[in-house]
C-alpha positions in Angstrom: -7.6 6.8 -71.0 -5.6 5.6 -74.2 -6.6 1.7 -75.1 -4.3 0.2 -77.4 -4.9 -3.4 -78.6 -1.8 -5.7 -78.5 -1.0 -9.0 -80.2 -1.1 -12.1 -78.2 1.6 -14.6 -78.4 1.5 -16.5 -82.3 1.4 -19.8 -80.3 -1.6 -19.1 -78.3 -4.9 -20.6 -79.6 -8.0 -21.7 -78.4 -8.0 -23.8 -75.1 -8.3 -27.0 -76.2 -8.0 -29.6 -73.4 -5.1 -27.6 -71.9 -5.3 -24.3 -69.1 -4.1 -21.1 -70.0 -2.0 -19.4 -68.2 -2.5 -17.0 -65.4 -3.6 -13.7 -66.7 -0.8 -11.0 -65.3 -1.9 -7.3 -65.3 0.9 -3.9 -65.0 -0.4 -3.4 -61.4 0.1 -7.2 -60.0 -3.4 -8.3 -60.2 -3.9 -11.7 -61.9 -6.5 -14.2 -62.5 -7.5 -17.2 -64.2 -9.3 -17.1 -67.3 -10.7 -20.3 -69.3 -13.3 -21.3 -71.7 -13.9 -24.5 -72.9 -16.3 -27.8 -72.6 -14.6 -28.0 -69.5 -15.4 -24.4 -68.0 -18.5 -22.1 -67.4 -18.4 -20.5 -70.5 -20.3 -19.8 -73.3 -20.4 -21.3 -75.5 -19.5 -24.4 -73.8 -17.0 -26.1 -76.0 -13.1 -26.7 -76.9 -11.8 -24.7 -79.6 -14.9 -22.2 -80.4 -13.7 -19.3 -82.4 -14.8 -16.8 -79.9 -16.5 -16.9 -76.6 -18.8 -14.0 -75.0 -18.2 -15.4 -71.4 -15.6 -17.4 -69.8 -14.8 -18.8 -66.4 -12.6 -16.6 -64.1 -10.9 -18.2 -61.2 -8.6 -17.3 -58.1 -8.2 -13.8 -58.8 -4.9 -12.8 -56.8 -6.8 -9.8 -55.0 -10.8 -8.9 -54.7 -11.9 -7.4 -57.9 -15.7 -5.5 -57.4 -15.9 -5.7 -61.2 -16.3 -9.7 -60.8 -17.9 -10.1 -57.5 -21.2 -10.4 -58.8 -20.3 -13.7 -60.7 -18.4 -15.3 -57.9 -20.1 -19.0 -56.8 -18.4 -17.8 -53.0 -19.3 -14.6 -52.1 -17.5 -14.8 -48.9 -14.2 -15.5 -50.1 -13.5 -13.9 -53.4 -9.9 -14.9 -53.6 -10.4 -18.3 -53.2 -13.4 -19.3 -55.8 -14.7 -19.6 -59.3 -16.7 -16.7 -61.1 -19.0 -18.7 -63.8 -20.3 -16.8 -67.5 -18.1 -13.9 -67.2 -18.8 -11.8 -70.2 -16.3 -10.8 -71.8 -16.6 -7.5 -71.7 -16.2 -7.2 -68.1 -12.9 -9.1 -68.7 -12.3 -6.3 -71.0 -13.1 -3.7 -67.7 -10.9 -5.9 -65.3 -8.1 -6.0 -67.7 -7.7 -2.3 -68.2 -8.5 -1.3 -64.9 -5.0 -2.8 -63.6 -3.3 -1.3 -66.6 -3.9 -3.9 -68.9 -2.2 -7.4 -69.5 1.3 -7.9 -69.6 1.6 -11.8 -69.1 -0.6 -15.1 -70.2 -3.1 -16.0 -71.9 -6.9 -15.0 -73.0 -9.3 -17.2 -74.8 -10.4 -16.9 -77.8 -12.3 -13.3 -78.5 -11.5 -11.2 -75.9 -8.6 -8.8 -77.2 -5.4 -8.2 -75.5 -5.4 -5.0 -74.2 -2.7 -2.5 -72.6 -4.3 0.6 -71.4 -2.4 3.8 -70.6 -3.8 7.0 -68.8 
């Protein structure tokens, strides 16, 4: 498997006191993913240059990759996954063929992944 790192959109930045949008992946999975003082993330503050986990939420379809995180095992399409580390973002990302839509918090690298 081929992993190329992309650039993110020049306007995105750290999430200070606003949501990102809706991570969109080549193969129609999505997700949530935030990090701030608002979110389960570390560290646990607006605007940190980097974070090593983040908050996912509402992934479109069940992901096994995040299940173990999830606060509601019983309904993984409809519930928050705290302290994600970021490299399992990394996994989830490239597993559905990498990101083609929204945004990422600080630190974890857009990626596009090709077979």
């Amino acid at each position: 498997m081929k992993v190329q790192q992309i650039n993110p959109d020049p306007e995105h930045g750290p999430p200070a006191y606003r949501l990102n949008q809706r991570v969109e992946c080549a193969d129609g999975f999505s997700m949530s993913v935030q990090a701030s003082s608002y979110n389960y993330s570390h560290p646990r503050r607006d605007r940190a240059p980097s974070y090593s986990q983040v908050e996912v939420g509402m992934p479109n379809s069940p992901e096994p990759l995040l299940a173990q995180y999830a606060e509601d095992s019983l309904d993984l399409t409809n519930t928050v996954y705290p302290y994600v580390p970021r490299q399992v973002i990394v996994d989830v990302i490239c597993k559905h063929g990498g990101i083609i839509g929204g945004q990422l918090p600080a630190g974890i690298p857009y990626l596009r992944c090709n077979d």
